[in-house]
MIDOSE-1310 file (N, C-alpha, C; in nm, 2 decimals, decimal comma, always signed):
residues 256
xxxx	-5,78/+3,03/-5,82/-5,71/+2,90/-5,80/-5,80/+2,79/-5,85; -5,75/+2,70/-5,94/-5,84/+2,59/-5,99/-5,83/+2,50/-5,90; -5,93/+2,41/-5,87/-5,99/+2,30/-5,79/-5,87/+2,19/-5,80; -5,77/+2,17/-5,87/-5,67/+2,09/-5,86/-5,60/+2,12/-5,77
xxxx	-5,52/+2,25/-5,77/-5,45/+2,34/-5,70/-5,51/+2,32/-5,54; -5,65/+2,36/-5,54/-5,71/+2,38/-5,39/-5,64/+2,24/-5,36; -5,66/+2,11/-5,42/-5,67/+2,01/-5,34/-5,51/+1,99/-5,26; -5,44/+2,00/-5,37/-5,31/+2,00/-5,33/-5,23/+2,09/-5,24
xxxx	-5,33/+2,20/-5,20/-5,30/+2,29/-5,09/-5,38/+2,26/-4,97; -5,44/+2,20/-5,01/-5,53/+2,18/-4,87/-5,48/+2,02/-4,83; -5,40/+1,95/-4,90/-5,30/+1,84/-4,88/-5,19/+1,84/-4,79; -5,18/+1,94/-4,84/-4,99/+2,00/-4,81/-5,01/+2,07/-4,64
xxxx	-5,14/+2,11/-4,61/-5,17/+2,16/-4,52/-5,16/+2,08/-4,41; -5,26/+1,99/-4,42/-5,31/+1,83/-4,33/-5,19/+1,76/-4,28; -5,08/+1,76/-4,38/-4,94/+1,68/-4,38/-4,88/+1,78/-4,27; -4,85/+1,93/-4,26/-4,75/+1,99/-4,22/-4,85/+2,01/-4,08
xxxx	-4,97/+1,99/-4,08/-5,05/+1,97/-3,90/-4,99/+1,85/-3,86; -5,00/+1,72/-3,94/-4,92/+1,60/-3,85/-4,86/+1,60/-3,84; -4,74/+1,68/-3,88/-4,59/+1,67/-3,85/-4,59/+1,73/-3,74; -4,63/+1,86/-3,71/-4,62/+1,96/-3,58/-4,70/+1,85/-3,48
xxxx	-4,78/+1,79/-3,49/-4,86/+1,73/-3,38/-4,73/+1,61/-3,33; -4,71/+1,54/-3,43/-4,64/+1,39/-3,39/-4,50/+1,47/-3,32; -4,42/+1,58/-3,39/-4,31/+1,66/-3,27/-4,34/+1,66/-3,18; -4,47/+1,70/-3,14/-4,52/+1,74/-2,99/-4,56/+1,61/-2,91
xxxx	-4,56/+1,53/-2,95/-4,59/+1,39/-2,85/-4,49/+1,35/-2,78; -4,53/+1,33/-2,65/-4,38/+1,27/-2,53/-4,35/+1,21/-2,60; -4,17/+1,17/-2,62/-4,06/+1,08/-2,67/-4,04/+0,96/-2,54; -4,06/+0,97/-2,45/-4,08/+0,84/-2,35/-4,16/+0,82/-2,25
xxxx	-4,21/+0,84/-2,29/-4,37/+0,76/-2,22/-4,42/+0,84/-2,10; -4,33/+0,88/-2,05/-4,36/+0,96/-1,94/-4,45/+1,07/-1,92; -4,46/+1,14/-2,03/-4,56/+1,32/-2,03/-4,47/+1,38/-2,04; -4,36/+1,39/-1,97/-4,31/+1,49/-1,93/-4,23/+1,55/-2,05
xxxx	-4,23/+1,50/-2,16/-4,14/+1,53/-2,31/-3,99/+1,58/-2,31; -3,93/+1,51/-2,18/-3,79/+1,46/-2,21/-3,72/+1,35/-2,20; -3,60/+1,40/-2,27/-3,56/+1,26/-2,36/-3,47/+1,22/-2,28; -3,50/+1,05/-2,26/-3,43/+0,97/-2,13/-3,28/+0,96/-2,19
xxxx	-3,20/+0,96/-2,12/-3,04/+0,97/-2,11/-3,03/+0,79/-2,15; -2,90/+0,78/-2,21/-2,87/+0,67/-2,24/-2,75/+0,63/-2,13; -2,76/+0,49/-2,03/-2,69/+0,47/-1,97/-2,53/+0,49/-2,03; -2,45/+0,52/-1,90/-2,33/+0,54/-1,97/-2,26/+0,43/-1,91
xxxx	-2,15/+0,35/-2,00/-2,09/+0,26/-2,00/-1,97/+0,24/-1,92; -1,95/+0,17/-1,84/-1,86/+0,17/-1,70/-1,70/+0,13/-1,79; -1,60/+0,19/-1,84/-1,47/+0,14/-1,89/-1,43/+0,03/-1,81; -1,38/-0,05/-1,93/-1,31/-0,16/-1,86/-1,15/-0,15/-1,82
xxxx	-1,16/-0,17/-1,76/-1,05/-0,20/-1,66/-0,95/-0,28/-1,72; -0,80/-0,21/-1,74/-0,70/-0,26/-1,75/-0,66/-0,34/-1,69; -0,60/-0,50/-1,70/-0,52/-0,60/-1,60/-0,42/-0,50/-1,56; -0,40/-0,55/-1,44/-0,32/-0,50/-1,37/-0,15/-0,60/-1,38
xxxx	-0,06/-0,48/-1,42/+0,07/-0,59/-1,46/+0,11/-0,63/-1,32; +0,11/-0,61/-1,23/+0,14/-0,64/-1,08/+0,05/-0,64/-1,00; +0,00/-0,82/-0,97/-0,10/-0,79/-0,92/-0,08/-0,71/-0,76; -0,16/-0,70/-0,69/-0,17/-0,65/-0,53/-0,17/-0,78/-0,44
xxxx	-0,08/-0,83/-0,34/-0,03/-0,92/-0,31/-0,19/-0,93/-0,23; -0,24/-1,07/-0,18/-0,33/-1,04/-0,09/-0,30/-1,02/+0,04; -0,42/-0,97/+0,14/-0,31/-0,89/+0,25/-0,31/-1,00/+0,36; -0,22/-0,96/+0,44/-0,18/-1,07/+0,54/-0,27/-1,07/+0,64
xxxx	-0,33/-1,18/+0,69/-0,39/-1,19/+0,81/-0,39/-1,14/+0,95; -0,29/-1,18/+0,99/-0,22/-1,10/+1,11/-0,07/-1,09/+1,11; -0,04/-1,00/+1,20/+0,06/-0,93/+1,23/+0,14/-0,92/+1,36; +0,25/-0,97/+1,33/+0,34/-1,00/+1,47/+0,45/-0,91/+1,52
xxxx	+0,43/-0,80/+1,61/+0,52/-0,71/+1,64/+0,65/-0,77/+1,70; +0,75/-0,70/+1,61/+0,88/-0,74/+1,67/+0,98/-0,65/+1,73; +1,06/-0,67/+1,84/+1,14/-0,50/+1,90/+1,30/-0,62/+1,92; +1,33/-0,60/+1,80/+1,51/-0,64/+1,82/+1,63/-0,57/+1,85
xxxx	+1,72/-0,60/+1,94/+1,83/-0,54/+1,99/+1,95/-0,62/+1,96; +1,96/-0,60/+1,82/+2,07/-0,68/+1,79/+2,19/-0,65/+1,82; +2,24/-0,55/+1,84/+2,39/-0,50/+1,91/+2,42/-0,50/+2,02; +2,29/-0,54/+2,10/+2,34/-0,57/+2,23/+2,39/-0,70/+2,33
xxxx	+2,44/-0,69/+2,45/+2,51/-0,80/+2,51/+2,42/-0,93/+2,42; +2,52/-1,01/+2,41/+2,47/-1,16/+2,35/+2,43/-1,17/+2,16; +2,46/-1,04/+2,15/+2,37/-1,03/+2,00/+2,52/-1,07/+1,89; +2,49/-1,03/+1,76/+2,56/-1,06/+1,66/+2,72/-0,96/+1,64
xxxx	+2,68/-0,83/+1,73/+2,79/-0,74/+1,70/+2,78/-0,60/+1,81; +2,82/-0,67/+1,92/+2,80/-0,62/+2,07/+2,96/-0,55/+2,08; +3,03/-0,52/+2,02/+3,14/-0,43/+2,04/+3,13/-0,29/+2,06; +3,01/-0,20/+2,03/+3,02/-0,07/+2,01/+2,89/-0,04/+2,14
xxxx	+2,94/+0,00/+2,26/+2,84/+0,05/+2,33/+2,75/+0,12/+2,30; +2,75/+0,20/+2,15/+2,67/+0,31/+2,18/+2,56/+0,27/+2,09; +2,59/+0,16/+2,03/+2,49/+0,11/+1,94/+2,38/-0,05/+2,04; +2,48/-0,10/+2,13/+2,38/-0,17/+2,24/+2,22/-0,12/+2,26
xxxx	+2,19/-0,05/+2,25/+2,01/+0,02/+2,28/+1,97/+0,02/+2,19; +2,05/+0,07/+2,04/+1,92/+0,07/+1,93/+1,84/-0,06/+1,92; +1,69/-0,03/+1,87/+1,59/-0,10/+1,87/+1,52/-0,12/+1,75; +1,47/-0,21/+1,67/+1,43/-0,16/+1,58/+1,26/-0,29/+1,60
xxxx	+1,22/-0,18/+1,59/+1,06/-0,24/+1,55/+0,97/-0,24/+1,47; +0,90/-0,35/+1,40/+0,89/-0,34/+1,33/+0,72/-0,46/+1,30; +0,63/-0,46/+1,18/+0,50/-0,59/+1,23/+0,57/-0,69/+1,09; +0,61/-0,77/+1,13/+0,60/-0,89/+1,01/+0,45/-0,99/+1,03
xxxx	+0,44/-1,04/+0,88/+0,35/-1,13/+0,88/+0,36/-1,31/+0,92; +0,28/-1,34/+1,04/+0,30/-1,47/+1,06/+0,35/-1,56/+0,93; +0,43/-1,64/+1,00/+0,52/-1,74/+0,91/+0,67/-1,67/+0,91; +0,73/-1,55/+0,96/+0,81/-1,50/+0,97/+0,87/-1,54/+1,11
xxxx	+1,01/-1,63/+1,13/+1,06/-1,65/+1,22/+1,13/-1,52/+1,25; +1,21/-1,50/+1,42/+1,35/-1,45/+1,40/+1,42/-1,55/+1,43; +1,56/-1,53/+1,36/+1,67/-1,59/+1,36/+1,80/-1,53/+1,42; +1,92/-1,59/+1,44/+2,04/-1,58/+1,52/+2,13/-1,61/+1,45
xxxx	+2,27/-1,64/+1,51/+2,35/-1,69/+1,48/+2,37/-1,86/+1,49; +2,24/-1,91/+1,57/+2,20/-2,05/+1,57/+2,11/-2,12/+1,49; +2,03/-1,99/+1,39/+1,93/-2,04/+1,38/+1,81/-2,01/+1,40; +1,67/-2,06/+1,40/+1,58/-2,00/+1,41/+1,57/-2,02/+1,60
xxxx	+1,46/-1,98/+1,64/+1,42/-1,96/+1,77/+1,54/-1,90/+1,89; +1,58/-1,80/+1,84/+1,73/-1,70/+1,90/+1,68/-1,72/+2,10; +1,75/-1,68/+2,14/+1,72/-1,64/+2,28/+1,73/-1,52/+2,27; +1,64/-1,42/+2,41/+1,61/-1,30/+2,39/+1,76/-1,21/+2,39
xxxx	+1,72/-1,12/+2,29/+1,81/-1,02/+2,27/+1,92/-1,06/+2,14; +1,90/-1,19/+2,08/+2,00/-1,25/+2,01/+1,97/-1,27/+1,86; +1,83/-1,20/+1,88/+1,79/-1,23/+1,71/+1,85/-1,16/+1,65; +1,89/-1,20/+1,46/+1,95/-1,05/+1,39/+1,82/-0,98/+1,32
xxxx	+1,69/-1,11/+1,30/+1,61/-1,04/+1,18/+1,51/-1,14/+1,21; +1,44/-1,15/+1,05/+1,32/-1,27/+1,10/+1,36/-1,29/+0,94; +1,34/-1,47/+0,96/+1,33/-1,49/+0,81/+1,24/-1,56/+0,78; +1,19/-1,65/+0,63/+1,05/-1,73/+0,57/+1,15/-1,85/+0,52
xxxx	+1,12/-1,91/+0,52/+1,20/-2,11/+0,48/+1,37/-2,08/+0,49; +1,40/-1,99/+0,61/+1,52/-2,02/+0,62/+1,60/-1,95/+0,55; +1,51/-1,85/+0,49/+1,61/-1,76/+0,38/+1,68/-1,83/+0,27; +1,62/-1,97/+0,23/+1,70/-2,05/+0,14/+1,66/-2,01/+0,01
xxxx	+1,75/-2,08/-0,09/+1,66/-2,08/-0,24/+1,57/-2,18/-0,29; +1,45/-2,19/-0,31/+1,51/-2,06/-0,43/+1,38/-1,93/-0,42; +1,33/-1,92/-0,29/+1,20/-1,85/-0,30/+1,21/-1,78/-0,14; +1,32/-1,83/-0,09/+1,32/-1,75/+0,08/+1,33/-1,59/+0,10
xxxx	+1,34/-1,52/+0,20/+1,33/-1,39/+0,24/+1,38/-1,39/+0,37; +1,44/-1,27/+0,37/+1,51/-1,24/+0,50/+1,48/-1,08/+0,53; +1,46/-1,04/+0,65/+1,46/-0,87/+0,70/+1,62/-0,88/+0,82; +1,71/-0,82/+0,83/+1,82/-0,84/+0,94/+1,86/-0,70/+0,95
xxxx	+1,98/-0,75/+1,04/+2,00/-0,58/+1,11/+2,15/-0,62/+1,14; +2,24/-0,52/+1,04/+2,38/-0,58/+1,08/+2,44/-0,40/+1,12; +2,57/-0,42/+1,14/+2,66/-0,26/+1,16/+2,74/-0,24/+1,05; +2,76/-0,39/+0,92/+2,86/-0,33/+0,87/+3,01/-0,35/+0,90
xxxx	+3,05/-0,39/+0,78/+3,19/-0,42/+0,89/+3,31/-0,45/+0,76; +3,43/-0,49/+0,80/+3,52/-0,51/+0,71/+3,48/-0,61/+0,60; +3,54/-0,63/+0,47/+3,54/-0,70/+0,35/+3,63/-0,83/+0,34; +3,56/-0,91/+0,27/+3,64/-1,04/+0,23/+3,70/-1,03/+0,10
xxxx	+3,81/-1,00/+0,10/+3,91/-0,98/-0,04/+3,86/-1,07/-0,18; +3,82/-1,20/-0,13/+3,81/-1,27/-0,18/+3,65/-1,36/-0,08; +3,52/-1,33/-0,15/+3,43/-1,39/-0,02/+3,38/-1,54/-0,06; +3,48/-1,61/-0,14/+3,47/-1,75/-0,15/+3,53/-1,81/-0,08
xxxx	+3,49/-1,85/+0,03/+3,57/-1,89/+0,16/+3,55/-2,08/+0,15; +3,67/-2,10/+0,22/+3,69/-2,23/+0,26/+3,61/-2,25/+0,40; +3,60/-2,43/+0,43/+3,56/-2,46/+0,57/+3,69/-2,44/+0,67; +3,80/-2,40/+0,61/+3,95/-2,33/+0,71/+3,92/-2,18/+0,75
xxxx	+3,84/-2,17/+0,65/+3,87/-1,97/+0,65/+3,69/-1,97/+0,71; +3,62/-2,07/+0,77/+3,48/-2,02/+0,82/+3,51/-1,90/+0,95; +3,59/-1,90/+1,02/+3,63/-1,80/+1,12/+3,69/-1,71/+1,07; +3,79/-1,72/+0,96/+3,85/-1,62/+0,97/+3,80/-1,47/+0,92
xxxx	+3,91/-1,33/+0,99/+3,84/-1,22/+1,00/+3,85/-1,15/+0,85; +3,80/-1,06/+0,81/+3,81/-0,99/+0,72/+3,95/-0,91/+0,69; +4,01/-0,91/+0,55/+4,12/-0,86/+0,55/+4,09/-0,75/+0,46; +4,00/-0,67/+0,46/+3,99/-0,53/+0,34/+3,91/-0,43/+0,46
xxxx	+4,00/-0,38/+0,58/+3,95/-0,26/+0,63/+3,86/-0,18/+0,57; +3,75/-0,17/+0,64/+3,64/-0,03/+0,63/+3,64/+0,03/+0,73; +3,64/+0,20/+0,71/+3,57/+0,29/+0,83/+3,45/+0,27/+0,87; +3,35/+0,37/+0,99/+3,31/+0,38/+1,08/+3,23/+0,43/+1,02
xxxx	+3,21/+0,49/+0,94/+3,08/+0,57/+0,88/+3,00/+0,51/+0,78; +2,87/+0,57/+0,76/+2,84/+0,51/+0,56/+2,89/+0,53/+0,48; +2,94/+0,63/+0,41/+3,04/+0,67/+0,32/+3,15/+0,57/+0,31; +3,22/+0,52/+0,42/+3,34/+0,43/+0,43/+3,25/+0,31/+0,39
xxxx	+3,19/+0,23/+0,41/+3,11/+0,12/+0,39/+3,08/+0,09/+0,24; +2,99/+0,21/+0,22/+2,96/+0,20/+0,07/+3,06/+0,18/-0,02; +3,15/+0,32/-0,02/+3,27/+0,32/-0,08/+3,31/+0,16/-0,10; +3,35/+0,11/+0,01/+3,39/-0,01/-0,03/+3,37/-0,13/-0,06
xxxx	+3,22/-0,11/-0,11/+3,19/-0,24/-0,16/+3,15/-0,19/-0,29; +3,13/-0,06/-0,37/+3,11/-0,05/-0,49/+3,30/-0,06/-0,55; +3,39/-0,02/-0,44/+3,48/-0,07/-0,51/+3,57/-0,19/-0,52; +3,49/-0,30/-0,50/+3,53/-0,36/-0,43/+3,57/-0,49/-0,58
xxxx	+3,67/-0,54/-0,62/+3,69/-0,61/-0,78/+3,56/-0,76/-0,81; +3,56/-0,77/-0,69/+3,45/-0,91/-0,66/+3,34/-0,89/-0,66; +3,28/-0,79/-0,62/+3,13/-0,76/-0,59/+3,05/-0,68/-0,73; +2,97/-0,76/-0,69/+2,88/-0,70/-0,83/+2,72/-0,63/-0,74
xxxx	+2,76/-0,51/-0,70/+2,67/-0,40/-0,68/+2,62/-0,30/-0,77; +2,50/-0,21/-0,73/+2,47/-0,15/-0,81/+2,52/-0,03/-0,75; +2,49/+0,08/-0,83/+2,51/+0,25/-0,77/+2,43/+0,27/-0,67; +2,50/+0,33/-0,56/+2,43/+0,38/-0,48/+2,34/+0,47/-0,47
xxxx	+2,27/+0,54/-0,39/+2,16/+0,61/-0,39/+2,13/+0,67/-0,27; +2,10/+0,85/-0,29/+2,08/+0,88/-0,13/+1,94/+0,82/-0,09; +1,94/+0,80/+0,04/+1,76/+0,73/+0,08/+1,76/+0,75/+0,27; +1,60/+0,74/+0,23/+1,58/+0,79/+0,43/+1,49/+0,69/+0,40
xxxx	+1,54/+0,62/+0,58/+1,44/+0,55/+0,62/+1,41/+0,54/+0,78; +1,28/+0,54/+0,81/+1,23/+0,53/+0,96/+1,32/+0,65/+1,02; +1,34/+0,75/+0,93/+1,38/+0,88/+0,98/+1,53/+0,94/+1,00; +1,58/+0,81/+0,90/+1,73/+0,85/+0,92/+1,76/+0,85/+0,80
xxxx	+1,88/+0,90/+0,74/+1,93/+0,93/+0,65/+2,06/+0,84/+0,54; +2,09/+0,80/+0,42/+2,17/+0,72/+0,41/+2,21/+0,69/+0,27; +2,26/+0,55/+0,24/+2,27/+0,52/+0,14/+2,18/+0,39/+0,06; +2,13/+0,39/-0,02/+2,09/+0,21/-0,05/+2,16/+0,15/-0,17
xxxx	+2,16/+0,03/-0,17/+2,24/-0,01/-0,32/+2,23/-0,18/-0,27; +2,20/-0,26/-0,38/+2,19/-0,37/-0,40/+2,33/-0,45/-0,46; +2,33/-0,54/-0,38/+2,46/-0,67/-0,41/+2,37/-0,81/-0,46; +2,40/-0,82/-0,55/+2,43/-0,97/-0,59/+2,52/-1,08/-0,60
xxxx	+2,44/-1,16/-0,51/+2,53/-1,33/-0,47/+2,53/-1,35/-0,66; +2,65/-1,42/-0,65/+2,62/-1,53/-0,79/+2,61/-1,60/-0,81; +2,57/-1,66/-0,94/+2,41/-1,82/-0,94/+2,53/-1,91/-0,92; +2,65/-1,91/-0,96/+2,71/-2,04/-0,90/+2,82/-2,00/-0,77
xxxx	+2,81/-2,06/-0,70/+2,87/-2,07/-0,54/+2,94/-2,21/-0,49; +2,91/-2,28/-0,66/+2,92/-2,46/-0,54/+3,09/-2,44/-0,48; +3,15/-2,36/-0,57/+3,32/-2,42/-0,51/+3,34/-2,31/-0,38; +3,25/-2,29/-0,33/+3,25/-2,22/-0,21/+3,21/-2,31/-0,07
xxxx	+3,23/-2,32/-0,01/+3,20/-2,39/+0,14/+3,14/-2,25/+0,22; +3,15/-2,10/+0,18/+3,09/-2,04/+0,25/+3,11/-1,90/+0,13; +3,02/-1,81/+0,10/+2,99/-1,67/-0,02/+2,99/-1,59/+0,09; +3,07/-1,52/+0,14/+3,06/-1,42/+0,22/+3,13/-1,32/+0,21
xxxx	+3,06/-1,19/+0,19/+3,12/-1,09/+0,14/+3,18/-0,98/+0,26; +3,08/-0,96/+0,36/+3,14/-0,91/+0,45/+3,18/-0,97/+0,57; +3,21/-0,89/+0,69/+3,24/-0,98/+0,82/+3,14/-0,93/+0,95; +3,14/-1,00/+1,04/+3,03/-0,97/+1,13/+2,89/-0,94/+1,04
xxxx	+2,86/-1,06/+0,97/+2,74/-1,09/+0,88/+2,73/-1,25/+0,87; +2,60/-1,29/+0,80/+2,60/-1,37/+0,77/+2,65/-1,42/+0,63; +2,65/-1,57/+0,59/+2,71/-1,55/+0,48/+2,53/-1,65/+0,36; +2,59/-1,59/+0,21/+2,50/-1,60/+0,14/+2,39/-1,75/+0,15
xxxx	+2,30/-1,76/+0,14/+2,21/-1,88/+0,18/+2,21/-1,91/+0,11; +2,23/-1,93/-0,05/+2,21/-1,97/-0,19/+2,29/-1,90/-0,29; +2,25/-1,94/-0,42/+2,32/-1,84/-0,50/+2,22/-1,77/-0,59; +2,28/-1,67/-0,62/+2,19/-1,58/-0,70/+2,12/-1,53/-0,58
xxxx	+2,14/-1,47/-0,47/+2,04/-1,42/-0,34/+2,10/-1,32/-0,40; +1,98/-1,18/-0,40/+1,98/-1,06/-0,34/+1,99/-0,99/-0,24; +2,09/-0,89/-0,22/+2,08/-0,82/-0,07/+2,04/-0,69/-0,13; +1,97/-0,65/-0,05/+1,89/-0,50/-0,05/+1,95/-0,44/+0,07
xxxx	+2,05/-0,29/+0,06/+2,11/-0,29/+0,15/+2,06/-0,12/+0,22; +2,01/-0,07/+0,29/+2,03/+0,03/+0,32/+2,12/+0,09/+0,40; +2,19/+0,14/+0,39/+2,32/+0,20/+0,50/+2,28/+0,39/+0,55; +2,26/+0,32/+0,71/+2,19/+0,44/+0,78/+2,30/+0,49/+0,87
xxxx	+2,29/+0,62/+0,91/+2,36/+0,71/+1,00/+2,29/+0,73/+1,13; +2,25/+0,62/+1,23/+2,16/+0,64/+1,36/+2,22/+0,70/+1,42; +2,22/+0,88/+1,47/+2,30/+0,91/+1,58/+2,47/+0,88/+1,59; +2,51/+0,88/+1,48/+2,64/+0,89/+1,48/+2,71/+0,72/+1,48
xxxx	+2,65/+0,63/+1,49/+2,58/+0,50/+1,46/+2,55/+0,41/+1,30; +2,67/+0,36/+1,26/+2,65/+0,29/+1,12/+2,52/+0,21/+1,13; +2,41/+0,19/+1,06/+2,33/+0,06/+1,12/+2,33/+0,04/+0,94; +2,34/-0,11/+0,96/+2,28/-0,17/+0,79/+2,13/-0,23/+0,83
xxxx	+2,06/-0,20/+0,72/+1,91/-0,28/+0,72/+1,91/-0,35/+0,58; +1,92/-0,43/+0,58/+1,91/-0,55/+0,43/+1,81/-0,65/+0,47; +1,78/-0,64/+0,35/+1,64/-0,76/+0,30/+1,75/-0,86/+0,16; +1,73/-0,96/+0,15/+1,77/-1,09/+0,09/+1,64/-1,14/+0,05
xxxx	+1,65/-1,14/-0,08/+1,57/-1,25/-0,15/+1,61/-1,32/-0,27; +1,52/-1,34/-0,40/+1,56/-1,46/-0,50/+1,49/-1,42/-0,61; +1,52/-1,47/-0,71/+1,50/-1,42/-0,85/+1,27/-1,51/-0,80; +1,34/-1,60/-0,74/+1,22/-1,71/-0,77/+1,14/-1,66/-0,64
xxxx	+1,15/-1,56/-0,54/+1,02/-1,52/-0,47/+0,97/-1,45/-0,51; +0,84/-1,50/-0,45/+0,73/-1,44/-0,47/+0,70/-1,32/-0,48; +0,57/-1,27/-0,54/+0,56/-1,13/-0,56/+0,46/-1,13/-0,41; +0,41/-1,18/-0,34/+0,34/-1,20/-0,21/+0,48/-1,15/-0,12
xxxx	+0,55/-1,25/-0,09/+0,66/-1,23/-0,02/+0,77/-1,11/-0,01; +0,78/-1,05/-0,10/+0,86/-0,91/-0,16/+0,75/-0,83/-0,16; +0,63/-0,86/-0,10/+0,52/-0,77/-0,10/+0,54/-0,73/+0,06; +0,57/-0,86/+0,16/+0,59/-0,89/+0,27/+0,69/-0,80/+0,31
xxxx	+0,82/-0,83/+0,25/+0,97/-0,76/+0,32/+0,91/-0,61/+0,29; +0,86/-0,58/+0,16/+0,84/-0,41/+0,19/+0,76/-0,36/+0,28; +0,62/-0,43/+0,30/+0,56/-0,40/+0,45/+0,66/-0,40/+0,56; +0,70/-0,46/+0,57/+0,81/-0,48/+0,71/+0,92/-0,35/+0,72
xxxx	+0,94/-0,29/+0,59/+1,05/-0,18/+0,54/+0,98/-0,06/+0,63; +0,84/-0,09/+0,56/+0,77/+0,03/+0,55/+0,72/+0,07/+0,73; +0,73/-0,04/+0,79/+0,66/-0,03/+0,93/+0,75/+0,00/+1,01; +0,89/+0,04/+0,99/+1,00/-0,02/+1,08/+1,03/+0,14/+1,15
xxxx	+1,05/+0,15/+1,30/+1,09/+0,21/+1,36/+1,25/+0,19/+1,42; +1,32/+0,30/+1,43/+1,46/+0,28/+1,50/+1,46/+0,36/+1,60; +1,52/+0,30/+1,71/+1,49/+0,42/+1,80/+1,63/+0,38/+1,87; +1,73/+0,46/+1,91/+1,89/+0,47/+1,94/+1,87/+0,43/+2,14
């Protein structure tokens, strides 16, 4: 091997020791020659299209006996006892047939500004009852009774307001609630009412607080026992408040 050669091997030699040496040196400082993990990055978080209402402060238990002596629809003894209980959130009156502050035993529900429009709410407790042919009533016809007979059951109920030429409901739906069995289906009031002195679709109910109100209707079979549970609200309530009536849905006991 000529002396050029040696050098360039004994080059090439020196180079491939620093390489193996500088491999072998800790990568982070530590000694220990392993390689620190790179934090992992927390995903961001989709807005939420609905927000979560914030939660209500306190809660005011309520135990109504609407069918009984003095209440809104005291004709059927066997429905006098049912009870329904339930927690609404303060600011929630119960109401009557007077008005807010019922006398005991006389509330139908509890409502928020009156149930008015264009942002009110209502929870109530009716039985259901015959049809207004026509529910654009006069201040002549504020008493008068329903002339579109309904049965005694859910089935008869429903039936008759999905067929009903006036009413603009949706399809019904089987549904349980607080342990009973039934139907639900939504009615809509319509946005104009002025030539009405009273929007009243059924009887032994109240009649519409505004126009454009939604009724949310459930129709239950308590023990042989029609009971309606409807919630009323407005295109313009809140997503707080409709956060409200479903808590109140959700808490509700019936007990016959």
């Amino acid at each position: 091997m000529n002396n050029f050669a040696k050098v360039l091997f004994a080059t090439a030699a020196v180079v491939a020791i620093a390489v193996v040496a500088i491999n072998l040196l800790p990568r982070n400082g530590s000694g220990t020659g392993s390689v620190p993990t790179t934090p992992s990055m927390s995903p961001t978080q989709e807005p939420s299209m609905n927000p979560t209402p914030e939660p209500t402060a306190s809660l005011v238990t309520h135990a109504l006996t609407p069918f009984g002596p003095g209440g809104f629809d005291d004709q059927d003894p066997r429905a006098a006892s049912i009870t329904f209980t339930f927690d609404a959130p303060a600011g929630w009156e119960p109401f009557g047939l007077g008005g807010s502050d019922p006398g005991p035993g006389e509330a139908l529900g509890v409502w928020i500004d009156g149930n008015g429009p264009p942002d009110g709410a209502t929870l109530a407790f009716y039985r259901g009852s015959g049809l207004f042919s026509d529910p654009c009533l006069t201040e002549a016809e504020a008493d008068a009774e329903a002339d579109v007979p309904v049965g005694p059951t859910v089935d008869d109920l429903v039936t008759a307001l999905v067929d009903h030429p006036s009413l603009d409901v949706t399809s019904p739906g089987d549904v349980t609630l607080a342990g009973y069995s039934g139907k639900y289906l939504d009615l809509q009031v319509p946005d104009d009412i002025s030539a009405c002195a009273y929007y009243r679709p059924m009887d032994v109910h109240i009649y519409a607080q505004g126009p454009g109100q939604r009724w949310h209707m459930w129709v239950l079979d308590v023990g042989g026992v029609r009971v309606l549970v409807e919630t009323n609200d407005y295109a313009g309530t809140s997503a707080q408040r409709l956060a409200e009536e479903q808590a109140m849905i959700d808490s509700l006991e019936i007990n016959p």
